[in-house]
PDB file of N, CA, C, O and CB in Angstrom:
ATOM      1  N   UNK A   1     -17.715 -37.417   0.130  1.00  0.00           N
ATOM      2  CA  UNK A   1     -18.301 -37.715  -1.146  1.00  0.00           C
ATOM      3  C   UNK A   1     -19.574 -38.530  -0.906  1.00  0.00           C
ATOM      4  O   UNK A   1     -19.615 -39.541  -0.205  1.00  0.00           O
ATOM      5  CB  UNK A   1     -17.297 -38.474  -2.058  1.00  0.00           C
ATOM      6  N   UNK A   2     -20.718 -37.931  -1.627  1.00  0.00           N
ATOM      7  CA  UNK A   2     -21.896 -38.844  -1.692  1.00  0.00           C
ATOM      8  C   UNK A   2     -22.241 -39.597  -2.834  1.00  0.00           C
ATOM      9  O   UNK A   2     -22.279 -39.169  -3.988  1.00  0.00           O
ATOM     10  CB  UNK A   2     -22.957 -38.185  -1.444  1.00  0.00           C
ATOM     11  N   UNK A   3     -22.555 -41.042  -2.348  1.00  0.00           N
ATOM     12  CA  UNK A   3     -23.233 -42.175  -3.577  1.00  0.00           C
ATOM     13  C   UNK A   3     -24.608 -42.512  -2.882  1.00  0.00           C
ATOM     14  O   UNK A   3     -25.072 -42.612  -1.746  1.00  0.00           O
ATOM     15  CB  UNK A   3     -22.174 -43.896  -3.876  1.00  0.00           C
ATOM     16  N   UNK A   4     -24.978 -42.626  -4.127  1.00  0.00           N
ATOM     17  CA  UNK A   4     -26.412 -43.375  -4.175  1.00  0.00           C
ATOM     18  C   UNK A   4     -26.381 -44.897  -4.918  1.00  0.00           C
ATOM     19  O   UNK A   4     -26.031 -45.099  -6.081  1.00  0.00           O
ATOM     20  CB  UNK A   4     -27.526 -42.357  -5.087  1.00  0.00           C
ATOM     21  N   UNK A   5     -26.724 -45.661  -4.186  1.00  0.00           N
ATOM     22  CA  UNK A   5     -26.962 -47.567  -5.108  1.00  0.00           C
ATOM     23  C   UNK A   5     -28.179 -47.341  -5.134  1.00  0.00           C
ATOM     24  O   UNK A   5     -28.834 -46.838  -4.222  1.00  0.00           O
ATOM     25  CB  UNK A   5     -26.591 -49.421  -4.235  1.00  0.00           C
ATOM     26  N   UNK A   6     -28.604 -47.729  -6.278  1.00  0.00           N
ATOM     27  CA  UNK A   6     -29.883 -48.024  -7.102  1.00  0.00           C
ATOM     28  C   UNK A   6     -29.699 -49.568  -7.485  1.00  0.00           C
ATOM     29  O   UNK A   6     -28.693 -50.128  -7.923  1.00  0.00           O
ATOM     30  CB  UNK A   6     -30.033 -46.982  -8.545  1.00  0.00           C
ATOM     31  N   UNK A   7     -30.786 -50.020  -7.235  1.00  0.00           N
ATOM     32  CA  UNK A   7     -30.837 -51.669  -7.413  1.00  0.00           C
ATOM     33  C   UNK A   7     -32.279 -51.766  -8.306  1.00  0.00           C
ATOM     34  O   UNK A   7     -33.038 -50.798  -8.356  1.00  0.00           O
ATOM     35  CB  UNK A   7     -30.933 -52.676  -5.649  1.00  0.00           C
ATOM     36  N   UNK A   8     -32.489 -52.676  -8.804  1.00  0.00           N
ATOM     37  CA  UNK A   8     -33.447 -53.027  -9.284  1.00  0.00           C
ATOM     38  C   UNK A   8     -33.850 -54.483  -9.120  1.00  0.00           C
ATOM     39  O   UNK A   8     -33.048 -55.273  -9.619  1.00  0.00           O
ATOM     40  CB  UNK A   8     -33.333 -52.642 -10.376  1.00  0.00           C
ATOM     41  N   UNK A   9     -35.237 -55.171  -8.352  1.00  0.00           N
ATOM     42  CA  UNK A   9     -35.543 -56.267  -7.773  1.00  0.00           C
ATOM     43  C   UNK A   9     -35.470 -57.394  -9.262  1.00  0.00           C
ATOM     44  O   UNK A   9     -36.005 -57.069 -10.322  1.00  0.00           O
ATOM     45  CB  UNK A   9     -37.088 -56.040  -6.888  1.00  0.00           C
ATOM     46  N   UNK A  10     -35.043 -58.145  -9.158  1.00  0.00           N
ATOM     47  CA  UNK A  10     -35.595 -59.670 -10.384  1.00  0.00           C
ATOM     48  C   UNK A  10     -36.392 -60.646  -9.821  1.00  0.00           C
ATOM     49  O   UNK A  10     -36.609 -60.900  -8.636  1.00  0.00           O
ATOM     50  CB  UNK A  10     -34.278 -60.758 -10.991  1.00  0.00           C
ATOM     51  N   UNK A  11     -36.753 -61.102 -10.721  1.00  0.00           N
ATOM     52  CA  UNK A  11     -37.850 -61.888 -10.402  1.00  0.00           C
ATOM     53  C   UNK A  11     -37.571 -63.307  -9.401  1.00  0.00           C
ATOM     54  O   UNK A  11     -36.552 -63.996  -9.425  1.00  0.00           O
ATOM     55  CB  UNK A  11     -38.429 -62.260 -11.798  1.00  0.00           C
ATOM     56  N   UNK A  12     -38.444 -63.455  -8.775  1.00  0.00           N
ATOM     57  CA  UNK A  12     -38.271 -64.694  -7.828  1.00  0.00           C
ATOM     58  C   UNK A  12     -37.346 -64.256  -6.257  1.00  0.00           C
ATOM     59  O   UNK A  12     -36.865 -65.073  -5.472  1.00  0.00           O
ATOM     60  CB  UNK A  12     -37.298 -65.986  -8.850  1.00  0.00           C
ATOM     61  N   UNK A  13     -37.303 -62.712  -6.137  1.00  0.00           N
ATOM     62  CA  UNK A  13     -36.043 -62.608  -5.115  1.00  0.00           C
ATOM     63  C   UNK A  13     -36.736 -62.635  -3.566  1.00  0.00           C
ATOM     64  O   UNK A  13     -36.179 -62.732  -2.472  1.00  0.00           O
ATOM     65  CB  UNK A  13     -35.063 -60.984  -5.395  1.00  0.00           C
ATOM     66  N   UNK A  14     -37.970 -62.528  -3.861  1.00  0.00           N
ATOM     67  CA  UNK A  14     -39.028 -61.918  -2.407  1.00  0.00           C
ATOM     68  C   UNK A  14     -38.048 -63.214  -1.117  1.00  0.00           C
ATOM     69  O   UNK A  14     -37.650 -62.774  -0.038  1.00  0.00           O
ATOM     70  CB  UNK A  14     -41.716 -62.498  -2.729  1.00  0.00           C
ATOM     71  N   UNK A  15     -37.903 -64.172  -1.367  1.00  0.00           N
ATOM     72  CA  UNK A  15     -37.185 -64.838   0.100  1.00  0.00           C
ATOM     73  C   UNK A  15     -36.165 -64.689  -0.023  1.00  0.00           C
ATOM     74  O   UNK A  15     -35.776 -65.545   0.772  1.00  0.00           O
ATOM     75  CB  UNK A  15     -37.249 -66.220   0.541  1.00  0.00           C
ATOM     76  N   UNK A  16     -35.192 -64.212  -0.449  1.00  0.00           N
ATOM     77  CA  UNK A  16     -33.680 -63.686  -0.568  1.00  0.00           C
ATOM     78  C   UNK A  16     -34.099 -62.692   0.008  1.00  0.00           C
ATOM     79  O   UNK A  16     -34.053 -62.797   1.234  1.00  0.00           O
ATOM     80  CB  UNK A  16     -32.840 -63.447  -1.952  1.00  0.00           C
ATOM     81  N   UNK A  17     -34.555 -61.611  -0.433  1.00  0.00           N
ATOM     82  CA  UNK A  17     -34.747 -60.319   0.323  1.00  0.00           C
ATOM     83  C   UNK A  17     -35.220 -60.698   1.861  1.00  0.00           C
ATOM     84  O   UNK A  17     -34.759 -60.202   2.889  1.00  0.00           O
ATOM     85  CB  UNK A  17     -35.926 -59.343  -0.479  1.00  0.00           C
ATOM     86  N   UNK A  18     -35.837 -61.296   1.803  1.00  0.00           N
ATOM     87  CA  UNK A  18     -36.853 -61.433   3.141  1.00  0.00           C
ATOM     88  C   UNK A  18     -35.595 -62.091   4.287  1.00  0.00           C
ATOM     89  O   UNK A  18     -35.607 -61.810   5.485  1.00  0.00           O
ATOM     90  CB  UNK A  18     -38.531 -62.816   2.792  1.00  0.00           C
ATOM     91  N   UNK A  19     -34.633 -62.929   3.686  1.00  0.00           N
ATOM     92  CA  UNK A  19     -33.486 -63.604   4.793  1.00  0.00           C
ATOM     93  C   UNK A  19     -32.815 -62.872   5.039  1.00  0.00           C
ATOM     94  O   UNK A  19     -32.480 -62.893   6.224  1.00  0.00           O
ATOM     95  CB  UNK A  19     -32.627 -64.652   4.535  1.00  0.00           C
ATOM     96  N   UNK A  20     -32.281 -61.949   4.302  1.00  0.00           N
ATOM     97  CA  UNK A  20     -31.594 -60.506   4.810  1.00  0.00           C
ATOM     98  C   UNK A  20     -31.905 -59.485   5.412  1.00  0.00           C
ATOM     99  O   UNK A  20     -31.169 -58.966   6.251  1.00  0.00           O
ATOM    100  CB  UNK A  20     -31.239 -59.905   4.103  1.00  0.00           C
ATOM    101  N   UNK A  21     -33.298 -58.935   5.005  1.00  0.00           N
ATOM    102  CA  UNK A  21     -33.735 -58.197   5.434  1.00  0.00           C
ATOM    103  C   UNK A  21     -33.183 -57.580   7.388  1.00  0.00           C
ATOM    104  O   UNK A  21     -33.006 -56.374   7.556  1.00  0.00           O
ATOM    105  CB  UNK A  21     -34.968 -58.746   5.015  1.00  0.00           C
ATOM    106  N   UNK A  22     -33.018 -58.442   8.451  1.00  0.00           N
ATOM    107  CA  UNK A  22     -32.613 -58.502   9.557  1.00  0.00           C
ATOM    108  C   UNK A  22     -31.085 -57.230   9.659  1.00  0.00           C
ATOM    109  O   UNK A  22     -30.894 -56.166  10.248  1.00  0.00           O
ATOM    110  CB  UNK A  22     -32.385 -60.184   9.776  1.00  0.00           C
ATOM    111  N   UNK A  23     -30.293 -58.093   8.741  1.00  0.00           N
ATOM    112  CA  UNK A  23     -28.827 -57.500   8.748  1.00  0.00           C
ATOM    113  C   UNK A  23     -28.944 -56.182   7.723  1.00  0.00           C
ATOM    114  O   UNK A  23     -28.178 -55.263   8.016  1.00  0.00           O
ATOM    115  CB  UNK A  23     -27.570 -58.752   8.140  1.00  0.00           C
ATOM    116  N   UNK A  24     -29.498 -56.046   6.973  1.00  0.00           N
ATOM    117  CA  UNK A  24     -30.048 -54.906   6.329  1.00  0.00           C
ATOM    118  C   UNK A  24     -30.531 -54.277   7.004  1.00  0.00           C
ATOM    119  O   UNK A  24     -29.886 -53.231   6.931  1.00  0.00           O
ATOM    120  CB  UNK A  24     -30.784 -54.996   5.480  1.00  0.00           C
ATOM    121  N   UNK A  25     -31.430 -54.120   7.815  1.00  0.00           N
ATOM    122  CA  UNK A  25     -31.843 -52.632   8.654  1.00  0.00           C
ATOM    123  C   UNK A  25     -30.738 -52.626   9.587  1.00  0.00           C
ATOM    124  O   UNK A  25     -30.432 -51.571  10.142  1.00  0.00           O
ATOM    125  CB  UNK A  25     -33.481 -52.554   9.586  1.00  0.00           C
ATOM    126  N   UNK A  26     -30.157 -53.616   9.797  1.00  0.00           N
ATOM    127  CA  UNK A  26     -29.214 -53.425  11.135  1.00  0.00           C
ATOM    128  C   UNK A  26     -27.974 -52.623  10.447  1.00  0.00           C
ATOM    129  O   UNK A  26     -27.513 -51.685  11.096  1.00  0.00           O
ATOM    130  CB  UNK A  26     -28.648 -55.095  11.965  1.00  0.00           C
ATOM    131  N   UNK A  27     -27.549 -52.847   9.508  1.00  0.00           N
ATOM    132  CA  UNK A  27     -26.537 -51.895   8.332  1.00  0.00           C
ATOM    133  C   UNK A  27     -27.024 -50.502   8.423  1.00  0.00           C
ATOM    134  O   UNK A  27     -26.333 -49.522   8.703  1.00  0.00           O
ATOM    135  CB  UNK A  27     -26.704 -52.387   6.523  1.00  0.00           C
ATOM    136  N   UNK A  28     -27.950 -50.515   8.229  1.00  0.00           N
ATOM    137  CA  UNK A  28     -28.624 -49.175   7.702  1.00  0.00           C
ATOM    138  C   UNK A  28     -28.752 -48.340   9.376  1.00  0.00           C
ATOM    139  O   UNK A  28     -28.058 -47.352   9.616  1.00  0.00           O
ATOM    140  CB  UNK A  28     -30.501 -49.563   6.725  1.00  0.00           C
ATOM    141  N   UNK A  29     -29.458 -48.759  10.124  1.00  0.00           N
ATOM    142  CA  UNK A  29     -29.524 -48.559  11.265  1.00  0.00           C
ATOM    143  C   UNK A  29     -28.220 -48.009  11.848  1.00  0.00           C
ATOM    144  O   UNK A  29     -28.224 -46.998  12.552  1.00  0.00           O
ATOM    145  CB  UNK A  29     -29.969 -49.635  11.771  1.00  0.00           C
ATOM    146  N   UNK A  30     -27.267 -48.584  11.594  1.00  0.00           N
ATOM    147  CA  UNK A  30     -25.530 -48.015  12.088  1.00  0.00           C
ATOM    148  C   UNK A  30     -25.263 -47.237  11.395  1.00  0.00           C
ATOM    149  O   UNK A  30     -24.877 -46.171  11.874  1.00  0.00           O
ATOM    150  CB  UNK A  30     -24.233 -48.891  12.044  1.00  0.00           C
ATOM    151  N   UNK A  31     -25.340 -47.391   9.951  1.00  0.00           N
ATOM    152  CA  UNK A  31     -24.781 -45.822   9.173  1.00  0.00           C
ATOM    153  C   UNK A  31     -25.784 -44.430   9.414  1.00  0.00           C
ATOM    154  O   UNK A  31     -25.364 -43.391   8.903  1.00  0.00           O
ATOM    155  CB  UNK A  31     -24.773 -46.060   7.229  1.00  0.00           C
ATOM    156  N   UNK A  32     -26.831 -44.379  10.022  1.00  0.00           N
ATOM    157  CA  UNK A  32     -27.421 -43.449  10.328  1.00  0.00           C
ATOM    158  C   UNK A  32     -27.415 -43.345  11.721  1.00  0.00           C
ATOM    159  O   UNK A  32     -28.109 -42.418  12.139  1.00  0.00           O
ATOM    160  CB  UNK A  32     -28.496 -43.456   9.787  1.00  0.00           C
ATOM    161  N   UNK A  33     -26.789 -44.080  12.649  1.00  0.00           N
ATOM    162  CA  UNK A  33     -26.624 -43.708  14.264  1.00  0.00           C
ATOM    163  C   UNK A  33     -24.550 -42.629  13.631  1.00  0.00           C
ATOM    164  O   UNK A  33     -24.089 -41.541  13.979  1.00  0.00           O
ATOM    165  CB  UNK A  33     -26.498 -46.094  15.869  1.00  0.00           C
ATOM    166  N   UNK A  34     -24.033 -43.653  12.729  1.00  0.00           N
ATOM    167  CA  UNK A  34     -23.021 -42.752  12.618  1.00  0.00           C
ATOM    168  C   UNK A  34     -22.629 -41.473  11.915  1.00  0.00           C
ATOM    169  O   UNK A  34     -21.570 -40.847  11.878  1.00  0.00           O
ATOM    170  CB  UNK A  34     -22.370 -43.321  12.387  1.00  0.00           C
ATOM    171  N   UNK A  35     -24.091 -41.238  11.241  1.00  0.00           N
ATOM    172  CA  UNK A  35     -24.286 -39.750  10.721  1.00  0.00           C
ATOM    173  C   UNK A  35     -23.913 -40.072   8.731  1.00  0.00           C
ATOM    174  O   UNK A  35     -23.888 -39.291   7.781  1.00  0.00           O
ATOM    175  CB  UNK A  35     -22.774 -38.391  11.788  1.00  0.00           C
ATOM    176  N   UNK A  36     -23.707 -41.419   8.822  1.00  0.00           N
ATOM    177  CA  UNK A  36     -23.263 -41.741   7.340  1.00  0.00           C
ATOM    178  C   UNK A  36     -24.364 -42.064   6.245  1.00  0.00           C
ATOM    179  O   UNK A  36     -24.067 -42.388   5.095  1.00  0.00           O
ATOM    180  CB  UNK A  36     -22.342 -42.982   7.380  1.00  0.00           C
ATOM    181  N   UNK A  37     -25.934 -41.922   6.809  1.00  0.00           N
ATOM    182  CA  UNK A  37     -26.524 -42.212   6.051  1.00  0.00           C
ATOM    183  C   UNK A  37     -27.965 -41.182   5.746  1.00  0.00           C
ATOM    184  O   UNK A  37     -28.969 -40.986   6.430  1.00  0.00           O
ATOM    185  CB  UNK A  37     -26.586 -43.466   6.383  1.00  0.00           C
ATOM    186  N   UNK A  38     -27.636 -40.775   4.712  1.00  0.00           N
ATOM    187  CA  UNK A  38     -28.530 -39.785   4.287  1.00  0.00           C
ATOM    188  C   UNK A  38     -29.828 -39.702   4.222  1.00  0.00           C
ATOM    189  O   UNK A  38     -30.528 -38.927   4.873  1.00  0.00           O
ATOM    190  CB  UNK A  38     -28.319 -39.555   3.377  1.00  0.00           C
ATOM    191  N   UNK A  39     -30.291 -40.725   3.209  1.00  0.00           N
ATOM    192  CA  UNK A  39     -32.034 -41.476   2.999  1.00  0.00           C
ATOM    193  C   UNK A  39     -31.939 -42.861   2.585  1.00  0.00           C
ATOM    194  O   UNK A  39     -31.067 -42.988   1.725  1.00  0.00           O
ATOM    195  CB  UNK A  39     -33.087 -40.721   1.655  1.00  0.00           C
ATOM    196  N   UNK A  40     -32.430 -43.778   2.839  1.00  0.00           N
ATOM    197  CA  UNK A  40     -32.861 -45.031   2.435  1.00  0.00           C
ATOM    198  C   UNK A  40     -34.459 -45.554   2.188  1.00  0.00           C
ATOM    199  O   UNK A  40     -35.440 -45.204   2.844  1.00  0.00           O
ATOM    200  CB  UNK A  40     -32.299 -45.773   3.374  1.00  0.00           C
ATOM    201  N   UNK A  41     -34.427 -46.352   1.219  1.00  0.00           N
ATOM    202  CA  UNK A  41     -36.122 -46.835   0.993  1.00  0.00           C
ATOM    203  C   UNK A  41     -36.085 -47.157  -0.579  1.00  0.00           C
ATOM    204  O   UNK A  41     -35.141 -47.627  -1.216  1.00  0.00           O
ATOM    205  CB  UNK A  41     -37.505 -45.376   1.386  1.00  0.00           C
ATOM    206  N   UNK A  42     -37.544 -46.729  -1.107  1.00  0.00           N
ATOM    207  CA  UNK A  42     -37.634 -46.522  -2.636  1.00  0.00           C
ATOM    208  C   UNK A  42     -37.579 -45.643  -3.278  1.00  0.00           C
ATOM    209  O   UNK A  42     -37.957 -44.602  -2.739  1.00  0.00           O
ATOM    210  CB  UNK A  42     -38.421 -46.797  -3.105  1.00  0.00           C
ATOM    211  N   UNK A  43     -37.288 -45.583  -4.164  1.00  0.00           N
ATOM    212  CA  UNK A  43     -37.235 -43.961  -4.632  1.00  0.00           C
ATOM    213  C   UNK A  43     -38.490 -43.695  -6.163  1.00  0.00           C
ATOM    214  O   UNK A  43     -38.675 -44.306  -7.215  1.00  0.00           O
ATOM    215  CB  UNK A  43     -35.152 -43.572  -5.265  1.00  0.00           C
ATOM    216  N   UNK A  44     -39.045 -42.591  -5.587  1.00  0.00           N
ATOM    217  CA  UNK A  44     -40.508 -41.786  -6.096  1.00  0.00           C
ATOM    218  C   UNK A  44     -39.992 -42.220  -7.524  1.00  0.00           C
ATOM    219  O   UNK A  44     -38.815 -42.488  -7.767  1.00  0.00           O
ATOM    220  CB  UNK A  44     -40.819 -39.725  -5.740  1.00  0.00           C
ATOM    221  N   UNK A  45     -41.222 -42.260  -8.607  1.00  0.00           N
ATOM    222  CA  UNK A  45     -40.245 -42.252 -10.332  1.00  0.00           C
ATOM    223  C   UNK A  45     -40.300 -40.506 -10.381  1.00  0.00           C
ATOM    224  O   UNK A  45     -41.024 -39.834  -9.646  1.00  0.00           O
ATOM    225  CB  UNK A  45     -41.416 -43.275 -12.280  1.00  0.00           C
ATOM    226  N   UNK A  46     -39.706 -40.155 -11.039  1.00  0.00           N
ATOM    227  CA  UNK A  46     -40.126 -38.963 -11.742  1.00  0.00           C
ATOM    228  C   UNK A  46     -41.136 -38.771 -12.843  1.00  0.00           C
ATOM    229  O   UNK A  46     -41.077 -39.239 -13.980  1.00  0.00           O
ATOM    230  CB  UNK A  46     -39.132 -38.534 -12.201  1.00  0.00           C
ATOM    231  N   UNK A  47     -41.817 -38.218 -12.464  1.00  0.00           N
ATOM    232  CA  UNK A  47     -43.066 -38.017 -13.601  1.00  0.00           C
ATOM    233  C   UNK A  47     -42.958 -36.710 -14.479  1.00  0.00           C
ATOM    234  O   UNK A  47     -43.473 -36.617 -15.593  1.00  0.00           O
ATOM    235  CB  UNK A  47     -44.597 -37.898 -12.808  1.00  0.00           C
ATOM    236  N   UNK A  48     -42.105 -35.531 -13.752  1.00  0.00           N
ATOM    237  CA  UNK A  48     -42.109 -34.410 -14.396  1.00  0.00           C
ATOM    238  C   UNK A  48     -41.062 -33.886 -15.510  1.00  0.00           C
ATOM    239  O   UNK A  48     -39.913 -34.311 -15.391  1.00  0.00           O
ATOM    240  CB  UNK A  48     -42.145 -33.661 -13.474  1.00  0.00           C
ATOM    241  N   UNK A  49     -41.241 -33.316 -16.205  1.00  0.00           N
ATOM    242  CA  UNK A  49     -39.915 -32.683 -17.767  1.00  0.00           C
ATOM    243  C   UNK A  49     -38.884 -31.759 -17.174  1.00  0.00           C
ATOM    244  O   UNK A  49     -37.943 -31.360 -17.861  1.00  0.00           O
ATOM    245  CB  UNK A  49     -40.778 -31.426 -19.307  1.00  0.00           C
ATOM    246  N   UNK A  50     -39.085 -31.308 -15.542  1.00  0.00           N
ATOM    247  CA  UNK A  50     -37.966 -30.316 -15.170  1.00  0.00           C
ATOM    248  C   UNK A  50     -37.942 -30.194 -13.825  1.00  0.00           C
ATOM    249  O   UNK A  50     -39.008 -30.453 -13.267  1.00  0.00           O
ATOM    250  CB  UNK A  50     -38.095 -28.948 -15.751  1.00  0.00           C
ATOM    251  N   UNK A  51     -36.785 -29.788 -12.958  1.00  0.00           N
ATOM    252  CA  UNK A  51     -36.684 -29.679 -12.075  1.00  0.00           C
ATOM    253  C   UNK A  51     -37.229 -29.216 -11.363  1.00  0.00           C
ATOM    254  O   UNK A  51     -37.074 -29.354 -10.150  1.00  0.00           O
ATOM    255  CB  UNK A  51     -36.139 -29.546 -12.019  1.00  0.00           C
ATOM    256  N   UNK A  52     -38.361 -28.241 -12.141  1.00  0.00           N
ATOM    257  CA  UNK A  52     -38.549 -27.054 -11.371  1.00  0.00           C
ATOM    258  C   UNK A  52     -40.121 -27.513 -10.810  1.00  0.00           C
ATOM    259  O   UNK A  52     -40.627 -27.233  -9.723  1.00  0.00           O
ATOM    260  CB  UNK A  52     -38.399 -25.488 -12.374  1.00  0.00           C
ATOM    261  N   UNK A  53     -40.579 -28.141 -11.695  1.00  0.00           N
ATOM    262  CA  UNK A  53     -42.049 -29.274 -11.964  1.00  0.00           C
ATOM    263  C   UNK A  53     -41.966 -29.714 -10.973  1.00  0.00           C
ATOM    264  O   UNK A  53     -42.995 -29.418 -10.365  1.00  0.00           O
ATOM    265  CB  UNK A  53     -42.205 -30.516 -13.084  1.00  0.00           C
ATOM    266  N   UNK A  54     -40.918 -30.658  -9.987  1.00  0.00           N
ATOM    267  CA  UNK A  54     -40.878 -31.306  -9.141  1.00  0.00           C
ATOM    268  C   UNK A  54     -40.592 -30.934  -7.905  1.00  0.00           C
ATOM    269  O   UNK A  54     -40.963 -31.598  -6.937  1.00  0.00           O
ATOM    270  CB  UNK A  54     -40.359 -31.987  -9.446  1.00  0.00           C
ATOM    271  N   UNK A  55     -39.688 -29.493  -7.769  1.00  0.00           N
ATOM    272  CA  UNK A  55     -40.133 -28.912  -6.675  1.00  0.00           C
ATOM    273  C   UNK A  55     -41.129 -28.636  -6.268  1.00  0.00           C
ATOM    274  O   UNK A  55     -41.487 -28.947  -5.132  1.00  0.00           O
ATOM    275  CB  UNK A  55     -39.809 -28.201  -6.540  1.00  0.00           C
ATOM    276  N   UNK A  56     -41.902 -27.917  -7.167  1.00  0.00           N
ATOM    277  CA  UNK A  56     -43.495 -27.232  -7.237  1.00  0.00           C
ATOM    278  C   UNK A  56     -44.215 -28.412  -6.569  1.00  0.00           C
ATOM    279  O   UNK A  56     -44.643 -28.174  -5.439  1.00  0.00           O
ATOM    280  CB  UNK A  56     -44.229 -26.854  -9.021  1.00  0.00           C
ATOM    281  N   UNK A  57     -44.401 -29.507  -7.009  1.00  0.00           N
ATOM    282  CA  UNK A  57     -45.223 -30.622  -6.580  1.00  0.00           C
ATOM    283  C   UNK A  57     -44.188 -31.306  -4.897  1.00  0.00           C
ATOM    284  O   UNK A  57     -44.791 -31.866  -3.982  1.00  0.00           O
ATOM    285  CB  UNK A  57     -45.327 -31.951  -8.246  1.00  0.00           C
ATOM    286  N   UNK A  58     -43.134 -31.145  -4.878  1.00  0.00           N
ATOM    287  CA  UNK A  58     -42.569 -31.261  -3.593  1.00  0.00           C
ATOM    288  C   UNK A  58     -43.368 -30.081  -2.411  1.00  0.00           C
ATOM    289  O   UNK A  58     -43.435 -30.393  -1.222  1.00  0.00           O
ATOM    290  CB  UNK A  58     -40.854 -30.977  -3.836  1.00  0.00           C
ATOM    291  N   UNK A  59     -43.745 -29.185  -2.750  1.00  0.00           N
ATOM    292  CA  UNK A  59     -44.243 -28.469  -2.034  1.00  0.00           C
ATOM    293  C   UNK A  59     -45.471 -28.071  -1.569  1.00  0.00           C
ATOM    294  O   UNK A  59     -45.759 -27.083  -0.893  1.00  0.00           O
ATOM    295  CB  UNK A  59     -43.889 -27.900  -2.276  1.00  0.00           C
ATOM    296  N   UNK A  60     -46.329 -29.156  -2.109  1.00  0.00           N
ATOM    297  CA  UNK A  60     -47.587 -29.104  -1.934  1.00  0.00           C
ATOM    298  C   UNK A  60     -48.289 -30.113  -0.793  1.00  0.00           C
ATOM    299  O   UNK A  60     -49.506 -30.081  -0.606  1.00  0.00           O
ATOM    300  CB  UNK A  60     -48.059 -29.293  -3.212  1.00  0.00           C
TER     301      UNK A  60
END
């Protein structure tokens, strides 16, 4: 089964993020040496009304 976490940053977090950051790639880093991790990062917004919009522009 696949999940996706979506987070959204609040304000004031930039040195919280920044103290973790270490053990966070190192997380991430193991679930993708163990084949458990699909994509990580930010994710694009959607700008387009259909799926099909966004392939089209995926392919360019």
């Amino acid at each position: 089964m696949l999940y996706v976490i979506y987070a959204e940053d609040i304000a004031d977090s930039l040195e919280k993020r920044l103290s973790v950051r270490p053990a966070h790639l190192a997380r991430l880093q193991l679930l993708h040496d163990e084949g458990r991790l699909l994509t990580a990062g930010p994710m694009r917004p959607l700008t387009v009304t259909n799926r099909a919009q966004q392939d089209s522009a995926d392919q360019r």
